[in-house]
PyMOL Python script that loads the backbone (N, CA, C, O; Angstrom):
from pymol import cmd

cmd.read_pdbstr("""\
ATOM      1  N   UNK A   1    -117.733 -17.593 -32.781  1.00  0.00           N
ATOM      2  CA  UNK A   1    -117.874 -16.172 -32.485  1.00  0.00           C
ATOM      3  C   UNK A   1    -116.604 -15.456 -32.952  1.00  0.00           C
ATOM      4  O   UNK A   1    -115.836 -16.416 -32.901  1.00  0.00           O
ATOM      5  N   UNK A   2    -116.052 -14.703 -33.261  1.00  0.00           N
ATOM      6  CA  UNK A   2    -115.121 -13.664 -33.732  1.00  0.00           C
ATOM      7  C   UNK A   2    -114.002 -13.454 -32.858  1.00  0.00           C
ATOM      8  O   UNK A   2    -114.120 -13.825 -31.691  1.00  0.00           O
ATOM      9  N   UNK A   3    -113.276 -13.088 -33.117  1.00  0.00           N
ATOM     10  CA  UNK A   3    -112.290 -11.832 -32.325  1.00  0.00           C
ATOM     11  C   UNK A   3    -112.939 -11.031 -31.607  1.00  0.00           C
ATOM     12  O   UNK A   3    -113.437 -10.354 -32.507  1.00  0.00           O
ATOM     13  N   UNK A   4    -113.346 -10.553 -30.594  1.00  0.00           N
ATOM     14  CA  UNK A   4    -113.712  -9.506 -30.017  1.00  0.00           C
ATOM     15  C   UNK A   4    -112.388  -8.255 -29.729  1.00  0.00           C
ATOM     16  O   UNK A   4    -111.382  -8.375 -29.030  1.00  0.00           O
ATOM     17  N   UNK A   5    -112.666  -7.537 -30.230  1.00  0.00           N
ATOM     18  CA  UNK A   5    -111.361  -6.174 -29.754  1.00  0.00           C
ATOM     19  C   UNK A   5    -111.819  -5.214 -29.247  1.00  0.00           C
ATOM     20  O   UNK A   5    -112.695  -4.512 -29.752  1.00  0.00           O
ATOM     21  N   UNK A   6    -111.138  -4.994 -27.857  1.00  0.00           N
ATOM     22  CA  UNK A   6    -111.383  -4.174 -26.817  1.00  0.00           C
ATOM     23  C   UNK A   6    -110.691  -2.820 -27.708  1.00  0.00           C
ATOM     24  O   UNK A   6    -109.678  -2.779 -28.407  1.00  0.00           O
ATOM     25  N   UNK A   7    -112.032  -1.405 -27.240  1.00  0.00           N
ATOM     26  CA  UNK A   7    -111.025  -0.495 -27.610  1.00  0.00           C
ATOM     27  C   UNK A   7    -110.766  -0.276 -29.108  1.00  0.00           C
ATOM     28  O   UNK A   7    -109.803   0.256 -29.661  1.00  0.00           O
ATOM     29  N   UNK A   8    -112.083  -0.929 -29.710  1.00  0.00           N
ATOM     30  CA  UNK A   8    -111.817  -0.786 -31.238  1.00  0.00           C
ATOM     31  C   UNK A   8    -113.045   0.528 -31.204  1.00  0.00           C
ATOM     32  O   UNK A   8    -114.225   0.285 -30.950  1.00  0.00           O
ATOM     33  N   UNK A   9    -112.599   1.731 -31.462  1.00  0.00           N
ATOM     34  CA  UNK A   9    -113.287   2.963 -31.234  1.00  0.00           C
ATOM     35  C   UNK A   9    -112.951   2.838 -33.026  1.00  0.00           C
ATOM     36  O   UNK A   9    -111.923   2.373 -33.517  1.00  0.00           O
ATOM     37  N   UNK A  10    -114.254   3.452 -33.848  1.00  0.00           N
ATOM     38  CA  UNK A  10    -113.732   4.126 -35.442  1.00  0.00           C
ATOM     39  C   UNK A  10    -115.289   4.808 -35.487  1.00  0.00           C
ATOM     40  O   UNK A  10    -116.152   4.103 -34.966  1.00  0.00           O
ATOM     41  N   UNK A  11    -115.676   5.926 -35.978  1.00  0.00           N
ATOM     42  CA  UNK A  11    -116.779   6.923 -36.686  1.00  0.00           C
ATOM     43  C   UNK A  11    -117.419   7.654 -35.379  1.00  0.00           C
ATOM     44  O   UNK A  11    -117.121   8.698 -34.800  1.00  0.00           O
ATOM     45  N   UNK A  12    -118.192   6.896 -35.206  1.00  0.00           N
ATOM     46  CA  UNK A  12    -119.164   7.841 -33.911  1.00  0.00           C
ATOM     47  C   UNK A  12    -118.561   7.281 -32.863  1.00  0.00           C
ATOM     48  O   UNK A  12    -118.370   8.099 -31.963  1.00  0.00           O
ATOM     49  N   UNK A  13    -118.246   6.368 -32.667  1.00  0.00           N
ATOM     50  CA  UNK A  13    -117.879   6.014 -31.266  1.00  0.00           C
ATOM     51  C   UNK A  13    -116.748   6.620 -31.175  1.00  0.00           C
ATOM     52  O   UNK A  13    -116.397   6.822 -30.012  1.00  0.00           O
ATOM     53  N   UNK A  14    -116.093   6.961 -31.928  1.00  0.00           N
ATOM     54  CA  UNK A  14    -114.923   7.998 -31.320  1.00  0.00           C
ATOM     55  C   UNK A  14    -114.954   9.125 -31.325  1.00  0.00           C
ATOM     56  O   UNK A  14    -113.997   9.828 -31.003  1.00  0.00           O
ATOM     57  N   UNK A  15    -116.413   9.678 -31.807  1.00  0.00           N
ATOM     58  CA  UNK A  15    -116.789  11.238 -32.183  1.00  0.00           C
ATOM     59  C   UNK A  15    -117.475  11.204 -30.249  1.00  0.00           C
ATOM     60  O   UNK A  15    -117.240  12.059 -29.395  1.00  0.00           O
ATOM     61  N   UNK A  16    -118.081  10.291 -30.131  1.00  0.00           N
ATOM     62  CA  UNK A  16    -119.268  10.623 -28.875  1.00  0.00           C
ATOM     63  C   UNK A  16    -117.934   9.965 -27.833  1.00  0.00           C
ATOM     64  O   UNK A  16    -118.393   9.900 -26.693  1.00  0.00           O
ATOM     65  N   UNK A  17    -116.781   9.575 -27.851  1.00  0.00           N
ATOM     66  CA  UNK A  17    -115.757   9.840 -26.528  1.00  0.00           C
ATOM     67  C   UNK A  17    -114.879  11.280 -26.585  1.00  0.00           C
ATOM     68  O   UNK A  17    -114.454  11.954 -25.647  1.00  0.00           O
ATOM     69  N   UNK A  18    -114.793  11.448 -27.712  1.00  0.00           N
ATOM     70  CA  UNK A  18    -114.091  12.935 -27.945  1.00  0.00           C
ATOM     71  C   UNK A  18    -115.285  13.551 -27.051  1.00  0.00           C
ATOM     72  O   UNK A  18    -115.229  13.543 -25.822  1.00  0.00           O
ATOM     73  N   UNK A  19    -116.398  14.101 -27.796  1.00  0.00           N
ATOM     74  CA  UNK A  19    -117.603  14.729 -27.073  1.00  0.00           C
ATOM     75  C   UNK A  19    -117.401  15.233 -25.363  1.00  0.00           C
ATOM     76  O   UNK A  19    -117.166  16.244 -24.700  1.00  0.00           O
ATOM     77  N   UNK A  20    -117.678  13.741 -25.196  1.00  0.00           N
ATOM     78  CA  UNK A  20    -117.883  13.028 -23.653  1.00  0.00           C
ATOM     79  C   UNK A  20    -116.026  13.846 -23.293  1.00  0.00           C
ATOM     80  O   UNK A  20    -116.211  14.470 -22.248  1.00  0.00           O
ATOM     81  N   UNK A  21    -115.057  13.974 -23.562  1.00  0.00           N
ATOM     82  CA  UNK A  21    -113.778  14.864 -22.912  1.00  0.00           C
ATOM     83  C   UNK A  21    -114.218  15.877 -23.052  1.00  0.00           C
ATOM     84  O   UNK A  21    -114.723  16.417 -22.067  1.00  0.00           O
ATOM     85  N   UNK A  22    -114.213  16.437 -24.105  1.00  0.00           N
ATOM     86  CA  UNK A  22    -114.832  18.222 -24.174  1.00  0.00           C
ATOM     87  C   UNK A  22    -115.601  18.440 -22.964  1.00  0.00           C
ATOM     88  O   UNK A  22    -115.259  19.202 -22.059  1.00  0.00           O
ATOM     89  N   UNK A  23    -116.759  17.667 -22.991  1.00  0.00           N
ATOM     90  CA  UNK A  23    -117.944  18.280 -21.650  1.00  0.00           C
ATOM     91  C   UNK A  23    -117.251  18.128 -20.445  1.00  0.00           C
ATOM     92  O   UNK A  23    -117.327  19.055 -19.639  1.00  0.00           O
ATOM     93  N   UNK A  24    -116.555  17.087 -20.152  1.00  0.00           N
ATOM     94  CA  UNK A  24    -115.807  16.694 -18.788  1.00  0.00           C
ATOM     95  C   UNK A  24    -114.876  17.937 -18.338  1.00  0.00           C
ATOM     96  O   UNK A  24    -114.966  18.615 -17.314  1.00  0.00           O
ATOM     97  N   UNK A  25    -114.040  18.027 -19.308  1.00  0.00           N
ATOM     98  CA  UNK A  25    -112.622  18.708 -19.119  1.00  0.00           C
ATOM     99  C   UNK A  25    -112.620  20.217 -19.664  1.00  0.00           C
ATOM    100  O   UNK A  25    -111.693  20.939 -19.296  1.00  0.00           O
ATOM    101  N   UNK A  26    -113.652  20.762 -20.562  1.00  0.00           N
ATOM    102  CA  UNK A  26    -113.858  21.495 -21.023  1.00  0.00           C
ATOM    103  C   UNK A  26    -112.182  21.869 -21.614  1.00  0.00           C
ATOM    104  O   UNK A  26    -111.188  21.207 -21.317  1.00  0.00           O
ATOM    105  N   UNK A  27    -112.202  23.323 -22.675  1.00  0.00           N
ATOM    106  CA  UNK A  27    -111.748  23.417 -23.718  1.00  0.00           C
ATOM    107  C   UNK A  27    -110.557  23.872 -23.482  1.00  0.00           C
ATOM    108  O   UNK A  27    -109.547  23.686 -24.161  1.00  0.00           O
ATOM    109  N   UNK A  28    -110.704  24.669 -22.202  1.00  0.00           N
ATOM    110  CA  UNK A  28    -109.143  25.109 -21.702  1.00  0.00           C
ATOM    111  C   UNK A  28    -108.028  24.019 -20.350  1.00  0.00           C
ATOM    112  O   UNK A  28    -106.898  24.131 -19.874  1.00  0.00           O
ATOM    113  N   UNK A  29    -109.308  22.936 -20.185  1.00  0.00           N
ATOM    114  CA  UNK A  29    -107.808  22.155 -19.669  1.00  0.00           C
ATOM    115  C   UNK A  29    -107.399  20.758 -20.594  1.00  0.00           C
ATOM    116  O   UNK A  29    -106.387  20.063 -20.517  1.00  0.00           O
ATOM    117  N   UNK A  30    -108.467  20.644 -21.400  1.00  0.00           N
ATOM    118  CA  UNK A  30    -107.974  19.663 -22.920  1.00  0.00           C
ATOM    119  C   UNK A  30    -106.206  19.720 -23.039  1.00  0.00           C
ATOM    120  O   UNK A  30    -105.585  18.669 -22.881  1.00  0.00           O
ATOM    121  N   UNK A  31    -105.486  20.981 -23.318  1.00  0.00           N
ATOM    122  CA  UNK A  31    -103.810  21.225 -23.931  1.00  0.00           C
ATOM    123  C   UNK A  31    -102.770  21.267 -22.630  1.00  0.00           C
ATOM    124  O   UNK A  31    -101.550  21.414 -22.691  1.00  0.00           O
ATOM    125  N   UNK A  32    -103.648  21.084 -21.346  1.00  0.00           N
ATOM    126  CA  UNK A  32    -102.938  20.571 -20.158  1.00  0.00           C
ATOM    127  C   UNK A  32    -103.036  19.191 -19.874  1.00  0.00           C
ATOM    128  O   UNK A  32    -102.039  18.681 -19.362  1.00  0.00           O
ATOM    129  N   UNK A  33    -104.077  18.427 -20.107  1.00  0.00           N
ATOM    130  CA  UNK A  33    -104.402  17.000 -20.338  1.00  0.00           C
ATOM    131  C   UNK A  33    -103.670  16.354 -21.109  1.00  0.00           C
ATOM    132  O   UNK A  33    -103.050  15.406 -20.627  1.00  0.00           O
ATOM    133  N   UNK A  34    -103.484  16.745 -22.869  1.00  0.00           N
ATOM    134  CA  UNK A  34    -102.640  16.246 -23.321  1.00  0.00           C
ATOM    135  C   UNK A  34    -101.082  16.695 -23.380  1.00  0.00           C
ATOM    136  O   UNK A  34    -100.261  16.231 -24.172  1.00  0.00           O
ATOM    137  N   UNK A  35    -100.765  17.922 -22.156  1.00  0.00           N
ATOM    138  CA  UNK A  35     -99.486  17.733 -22.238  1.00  0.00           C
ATOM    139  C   UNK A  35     -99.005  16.655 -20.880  1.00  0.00           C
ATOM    140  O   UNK A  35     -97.872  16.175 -20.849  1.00  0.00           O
ATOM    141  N   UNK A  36     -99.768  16.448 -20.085  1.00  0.00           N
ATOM    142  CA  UNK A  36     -99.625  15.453 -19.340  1.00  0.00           C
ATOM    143  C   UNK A  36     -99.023  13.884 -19.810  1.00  0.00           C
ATOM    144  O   UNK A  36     -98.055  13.171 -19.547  1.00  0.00           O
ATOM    145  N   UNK A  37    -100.439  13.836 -20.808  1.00  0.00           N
ATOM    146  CA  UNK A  37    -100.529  12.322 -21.144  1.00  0.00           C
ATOM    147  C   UNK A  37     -98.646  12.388 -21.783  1.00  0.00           C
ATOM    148  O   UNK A  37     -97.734  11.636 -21.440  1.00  0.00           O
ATOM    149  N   UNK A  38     -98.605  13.170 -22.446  1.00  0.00           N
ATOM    150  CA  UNK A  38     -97.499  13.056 -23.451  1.00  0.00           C
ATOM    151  C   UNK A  38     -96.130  12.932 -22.529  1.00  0.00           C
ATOM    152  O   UNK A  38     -95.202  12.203 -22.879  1.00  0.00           O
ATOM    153  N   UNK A  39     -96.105  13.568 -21.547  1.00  0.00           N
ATOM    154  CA  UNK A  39     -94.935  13.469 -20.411  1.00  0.00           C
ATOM    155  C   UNK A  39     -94.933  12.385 -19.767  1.00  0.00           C
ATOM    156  O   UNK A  39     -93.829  11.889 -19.543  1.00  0.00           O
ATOM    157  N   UNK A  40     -95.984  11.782 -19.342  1.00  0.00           N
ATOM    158  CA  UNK A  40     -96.448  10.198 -18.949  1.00  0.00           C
ATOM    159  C   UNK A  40     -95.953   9.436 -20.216  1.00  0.00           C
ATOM    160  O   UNK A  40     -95.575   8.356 -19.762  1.00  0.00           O
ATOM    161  N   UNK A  41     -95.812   9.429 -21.175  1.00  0.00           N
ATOM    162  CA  UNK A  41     -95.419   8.149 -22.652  1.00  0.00           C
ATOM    163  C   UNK A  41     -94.125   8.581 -22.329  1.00  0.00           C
ATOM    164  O   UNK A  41     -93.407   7.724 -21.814  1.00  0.00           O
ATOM    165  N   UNK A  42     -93.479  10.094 -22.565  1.00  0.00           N
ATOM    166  CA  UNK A  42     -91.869  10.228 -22.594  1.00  0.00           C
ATOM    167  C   UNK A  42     -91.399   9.642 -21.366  1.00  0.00           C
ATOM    168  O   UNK A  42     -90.189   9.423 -21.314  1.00  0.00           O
ATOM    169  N   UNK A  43     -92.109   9.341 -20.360  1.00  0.00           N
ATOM    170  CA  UNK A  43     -91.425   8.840 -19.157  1.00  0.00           C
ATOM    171  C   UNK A  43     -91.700   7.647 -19.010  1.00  0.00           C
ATOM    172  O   UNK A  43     -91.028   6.875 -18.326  1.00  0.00           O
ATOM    173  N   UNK A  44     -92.481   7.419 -19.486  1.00  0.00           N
ATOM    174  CA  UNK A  44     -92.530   5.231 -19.599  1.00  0.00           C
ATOM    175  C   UNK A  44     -91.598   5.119 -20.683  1.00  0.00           C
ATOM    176  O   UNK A  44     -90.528   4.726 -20.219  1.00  0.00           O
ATOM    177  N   UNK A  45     -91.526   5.308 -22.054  1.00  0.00           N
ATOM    178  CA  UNK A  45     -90.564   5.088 -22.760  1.00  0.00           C
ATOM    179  C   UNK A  45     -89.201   5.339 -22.503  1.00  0.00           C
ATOM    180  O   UNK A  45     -88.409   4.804 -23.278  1.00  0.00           O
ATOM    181  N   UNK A  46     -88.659   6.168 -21.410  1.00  0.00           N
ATOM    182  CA  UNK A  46     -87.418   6.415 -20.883  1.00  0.00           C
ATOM    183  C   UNK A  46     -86.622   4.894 -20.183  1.00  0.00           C
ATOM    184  O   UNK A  46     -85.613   4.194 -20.271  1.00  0.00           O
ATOM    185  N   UNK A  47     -88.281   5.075 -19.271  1.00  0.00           N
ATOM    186  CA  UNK A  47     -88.018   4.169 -18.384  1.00  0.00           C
ATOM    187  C   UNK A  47     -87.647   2.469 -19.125  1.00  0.00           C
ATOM    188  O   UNK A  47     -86.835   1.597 -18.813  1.00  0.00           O
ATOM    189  N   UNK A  48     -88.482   2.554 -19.996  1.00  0.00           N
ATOM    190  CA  UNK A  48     -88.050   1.041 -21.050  1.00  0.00           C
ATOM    191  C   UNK A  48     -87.260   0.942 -21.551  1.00  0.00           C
ATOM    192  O   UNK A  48     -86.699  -0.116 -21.835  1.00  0.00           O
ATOM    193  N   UNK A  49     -86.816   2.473 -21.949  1.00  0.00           N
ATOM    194  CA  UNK A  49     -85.165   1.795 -22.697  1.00  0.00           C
ATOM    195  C   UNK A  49     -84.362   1.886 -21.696  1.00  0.00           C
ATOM    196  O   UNK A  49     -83.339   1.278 -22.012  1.00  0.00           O
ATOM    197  N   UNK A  50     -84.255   2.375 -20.514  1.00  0.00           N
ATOM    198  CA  UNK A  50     -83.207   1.858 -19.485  1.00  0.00           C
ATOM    199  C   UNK A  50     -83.495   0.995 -18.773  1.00  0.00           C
ATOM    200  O   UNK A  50     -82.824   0.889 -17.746  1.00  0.00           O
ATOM    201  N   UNK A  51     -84.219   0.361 -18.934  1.00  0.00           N
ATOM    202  CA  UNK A  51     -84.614  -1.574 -18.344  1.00  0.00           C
ATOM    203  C   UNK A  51     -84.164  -1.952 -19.284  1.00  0.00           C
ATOM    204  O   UNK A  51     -83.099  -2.474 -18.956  1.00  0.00           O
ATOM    205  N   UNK A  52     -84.344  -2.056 -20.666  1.00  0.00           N
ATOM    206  CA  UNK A  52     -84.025  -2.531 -21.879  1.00  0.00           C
ATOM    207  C   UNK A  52     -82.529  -2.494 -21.978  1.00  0.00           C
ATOM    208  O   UNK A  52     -81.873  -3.524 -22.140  1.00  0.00           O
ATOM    209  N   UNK A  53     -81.886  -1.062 -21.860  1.00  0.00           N
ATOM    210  CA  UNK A  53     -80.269  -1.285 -21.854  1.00  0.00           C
ATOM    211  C   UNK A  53     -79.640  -2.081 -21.094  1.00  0.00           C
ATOM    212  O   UNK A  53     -78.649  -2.715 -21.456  1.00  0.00           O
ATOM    213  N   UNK A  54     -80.408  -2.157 -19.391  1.00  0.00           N
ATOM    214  CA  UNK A  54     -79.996  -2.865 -17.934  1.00  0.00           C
ATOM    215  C   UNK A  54     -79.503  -4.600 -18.888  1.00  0.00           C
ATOM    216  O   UNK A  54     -78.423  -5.126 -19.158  1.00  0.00           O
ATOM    217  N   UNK A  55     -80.889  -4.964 -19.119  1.00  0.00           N
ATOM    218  CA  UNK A  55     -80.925  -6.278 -19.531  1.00  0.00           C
ATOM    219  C   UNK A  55     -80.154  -6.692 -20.580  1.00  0.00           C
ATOM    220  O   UNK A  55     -79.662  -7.779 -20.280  1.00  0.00           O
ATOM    221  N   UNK A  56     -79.791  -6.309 -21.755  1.00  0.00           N
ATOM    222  CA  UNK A  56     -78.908  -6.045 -22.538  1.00  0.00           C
ATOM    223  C   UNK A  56     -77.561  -6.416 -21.917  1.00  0.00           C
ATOM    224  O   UNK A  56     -76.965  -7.482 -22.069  1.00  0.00           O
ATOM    225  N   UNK A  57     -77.124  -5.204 -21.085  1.00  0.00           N
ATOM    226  CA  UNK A  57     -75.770  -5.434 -20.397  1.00  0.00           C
ATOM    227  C   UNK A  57     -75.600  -6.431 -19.693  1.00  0.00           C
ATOM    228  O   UNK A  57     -74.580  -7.074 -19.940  1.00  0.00           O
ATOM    229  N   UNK A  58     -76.638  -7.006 -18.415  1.00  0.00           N
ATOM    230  CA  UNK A  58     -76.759  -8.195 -17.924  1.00  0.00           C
ATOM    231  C   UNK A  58     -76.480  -9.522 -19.077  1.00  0.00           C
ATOM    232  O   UNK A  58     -75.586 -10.328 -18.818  1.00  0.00           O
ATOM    233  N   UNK A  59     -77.158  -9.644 -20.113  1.00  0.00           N
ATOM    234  CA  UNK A  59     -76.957 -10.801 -20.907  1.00  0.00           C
ATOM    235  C   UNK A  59     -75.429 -10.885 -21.849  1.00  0.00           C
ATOM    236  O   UNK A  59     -74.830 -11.834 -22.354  1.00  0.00           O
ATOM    237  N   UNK A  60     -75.173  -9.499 -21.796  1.00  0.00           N
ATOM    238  CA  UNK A  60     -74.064  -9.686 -22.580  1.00  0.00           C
ATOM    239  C   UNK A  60     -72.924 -10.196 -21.174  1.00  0.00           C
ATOM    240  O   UNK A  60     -72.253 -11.226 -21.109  1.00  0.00           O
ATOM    241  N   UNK A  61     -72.977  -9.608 -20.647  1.00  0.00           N
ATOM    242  CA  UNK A  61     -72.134  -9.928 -19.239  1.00  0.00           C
ATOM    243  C   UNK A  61     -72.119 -11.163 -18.438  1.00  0.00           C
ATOM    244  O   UNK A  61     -71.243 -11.553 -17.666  1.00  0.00           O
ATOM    245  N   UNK A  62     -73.096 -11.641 -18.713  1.00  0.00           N
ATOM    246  CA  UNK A  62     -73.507 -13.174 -18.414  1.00  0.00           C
ATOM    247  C   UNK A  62     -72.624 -14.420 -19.162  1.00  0.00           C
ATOM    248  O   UNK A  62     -72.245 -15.542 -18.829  1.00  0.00           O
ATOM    249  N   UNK A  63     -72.520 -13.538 -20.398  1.00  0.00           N
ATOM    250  CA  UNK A  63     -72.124 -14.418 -21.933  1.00  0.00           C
ATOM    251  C   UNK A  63     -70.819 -14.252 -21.739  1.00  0.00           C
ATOM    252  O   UNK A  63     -70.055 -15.186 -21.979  1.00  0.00           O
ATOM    253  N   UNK A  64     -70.390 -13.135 -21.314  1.00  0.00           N
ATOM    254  CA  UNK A  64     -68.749 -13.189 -21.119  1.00  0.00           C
ATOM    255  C   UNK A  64     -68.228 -14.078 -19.959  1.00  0.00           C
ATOM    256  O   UNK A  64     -67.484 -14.970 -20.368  1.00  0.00           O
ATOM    257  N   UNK A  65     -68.390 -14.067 -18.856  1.00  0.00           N
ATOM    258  CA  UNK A  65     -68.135 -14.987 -17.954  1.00  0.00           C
ATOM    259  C   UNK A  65     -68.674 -16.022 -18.383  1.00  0.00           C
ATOM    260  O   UNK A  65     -67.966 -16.784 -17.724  1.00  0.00           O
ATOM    261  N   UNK A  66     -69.270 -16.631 -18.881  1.00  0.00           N
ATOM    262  CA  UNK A  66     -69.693 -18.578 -19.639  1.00  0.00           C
ATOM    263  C   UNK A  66     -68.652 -18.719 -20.344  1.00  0.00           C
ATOM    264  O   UNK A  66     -68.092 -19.813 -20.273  1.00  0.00           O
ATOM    265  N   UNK A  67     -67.965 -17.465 -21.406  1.00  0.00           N
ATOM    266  CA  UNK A  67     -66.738 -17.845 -21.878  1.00  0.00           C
ATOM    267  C   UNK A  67     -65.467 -17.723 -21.505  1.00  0.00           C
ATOM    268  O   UNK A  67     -64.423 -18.035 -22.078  1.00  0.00           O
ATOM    269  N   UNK A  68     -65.696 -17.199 -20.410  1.00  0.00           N
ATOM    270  CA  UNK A  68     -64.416 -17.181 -19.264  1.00  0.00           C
ATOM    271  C   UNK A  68     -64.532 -18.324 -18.940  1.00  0.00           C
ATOM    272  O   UNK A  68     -63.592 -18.767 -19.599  1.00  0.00           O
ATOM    273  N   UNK A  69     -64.876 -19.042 -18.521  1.00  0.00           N
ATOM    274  CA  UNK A  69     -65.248 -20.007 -17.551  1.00  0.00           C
ATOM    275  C   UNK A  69     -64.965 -21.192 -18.107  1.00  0.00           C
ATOM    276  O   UNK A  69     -64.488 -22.173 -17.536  1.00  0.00           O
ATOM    277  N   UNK A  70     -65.418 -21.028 -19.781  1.00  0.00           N
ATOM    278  CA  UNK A  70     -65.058 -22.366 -20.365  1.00  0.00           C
ATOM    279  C   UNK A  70     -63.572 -22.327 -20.750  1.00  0.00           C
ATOM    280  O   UNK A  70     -62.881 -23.305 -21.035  1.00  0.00           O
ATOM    281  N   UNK A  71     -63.097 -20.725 -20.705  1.00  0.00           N
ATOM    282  CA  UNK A  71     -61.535 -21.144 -21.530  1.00  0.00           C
ATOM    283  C   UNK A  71     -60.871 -21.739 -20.052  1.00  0.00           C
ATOM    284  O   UNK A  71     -60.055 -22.645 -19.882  1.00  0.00           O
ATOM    285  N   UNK A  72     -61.397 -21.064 -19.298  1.00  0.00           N
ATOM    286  CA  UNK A  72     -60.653 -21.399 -18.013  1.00  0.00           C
ATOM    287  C   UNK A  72     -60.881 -23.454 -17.885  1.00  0.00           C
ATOM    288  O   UNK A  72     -59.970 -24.163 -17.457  1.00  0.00           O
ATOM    289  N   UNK A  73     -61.956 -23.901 -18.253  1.00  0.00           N
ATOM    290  CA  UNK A  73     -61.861 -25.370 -17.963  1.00  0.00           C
ATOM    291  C   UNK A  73     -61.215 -26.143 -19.033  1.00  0.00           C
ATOM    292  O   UNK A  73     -60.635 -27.210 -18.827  1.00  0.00           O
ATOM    293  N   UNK A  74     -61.365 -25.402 -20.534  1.00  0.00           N
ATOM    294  CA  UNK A  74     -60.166 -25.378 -21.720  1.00  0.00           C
ATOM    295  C   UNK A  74     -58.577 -25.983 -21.253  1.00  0.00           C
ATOM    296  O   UNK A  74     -57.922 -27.015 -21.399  1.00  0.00           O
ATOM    297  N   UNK A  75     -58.443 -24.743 -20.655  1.00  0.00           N
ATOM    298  CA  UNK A  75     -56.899 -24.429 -20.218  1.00  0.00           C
ATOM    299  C   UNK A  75     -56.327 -25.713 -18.958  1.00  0.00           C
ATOM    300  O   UNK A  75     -55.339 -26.411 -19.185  1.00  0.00           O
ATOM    301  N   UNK A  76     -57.136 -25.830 -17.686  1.00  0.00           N
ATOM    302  CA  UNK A  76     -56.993 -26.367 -17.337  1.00  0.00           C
ATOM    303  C   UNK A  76     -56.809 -27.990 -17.638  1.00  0.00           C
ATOM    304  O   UNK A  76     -55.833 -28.695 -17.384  1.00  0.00           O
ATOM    305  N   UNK A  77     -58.218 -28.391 -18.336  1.00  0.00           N
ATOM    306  CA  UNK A  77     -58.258 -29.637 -19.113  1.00  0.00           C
ATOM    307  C   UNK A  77     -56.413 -30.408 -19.776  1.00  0.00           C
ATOM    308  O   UNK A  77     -55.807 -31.469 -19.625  1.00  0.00           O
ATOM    309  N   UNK A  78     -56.132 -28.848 -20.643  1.00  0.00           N
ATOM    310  CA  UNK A  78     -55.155 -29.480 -21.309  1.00  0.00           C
ATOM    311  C   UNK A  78     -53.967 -29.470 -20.858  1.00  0.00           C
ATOM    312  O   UNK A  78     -53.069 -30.050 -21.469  1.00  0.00           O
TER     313      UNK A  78
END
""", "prot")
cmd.dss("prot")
cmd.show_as("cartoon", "prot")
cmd.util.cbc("prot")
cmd.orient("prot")
């Protein structure tokens, strides 16, 4: 059997979900909808690059004390 892909919308099936918003949401809250969605992505993507920086700093900081640690058993050793 194939790949199945969820969410593979292309020709009509993405003409008859467009459709299906228009009738729902009608025409004047459509440019409040998508200024939503768009403030929802800028705020998950915020949020990822400051988990992303967090972790970053954690690993680099991790890496510095392993090499503390070894000059320190270095030093001692000799």
């Amino acid at each position: 059997m194939g790949n199945i892909l969820l969410f593979n919308f292309f020709g009509p099936e993405m003409l008859v979900v467009l459709f299906a918003i228009l009738l729902l949401f009608g025409g004047k809250k459509i440019p409040e909808l998508m200024r939503g969605i768009g403030k929802g992505i800028r705020e998950f993507n915020t949020a990822r690059s400051s988990l992303e920086s967090e972790l970053k700093e954690g690993m680099n900081e991790a890496e510095r004390r392993e090499a503390e640690q070894k000059k320190k058993e270095e030093s001692s050793n000799a």
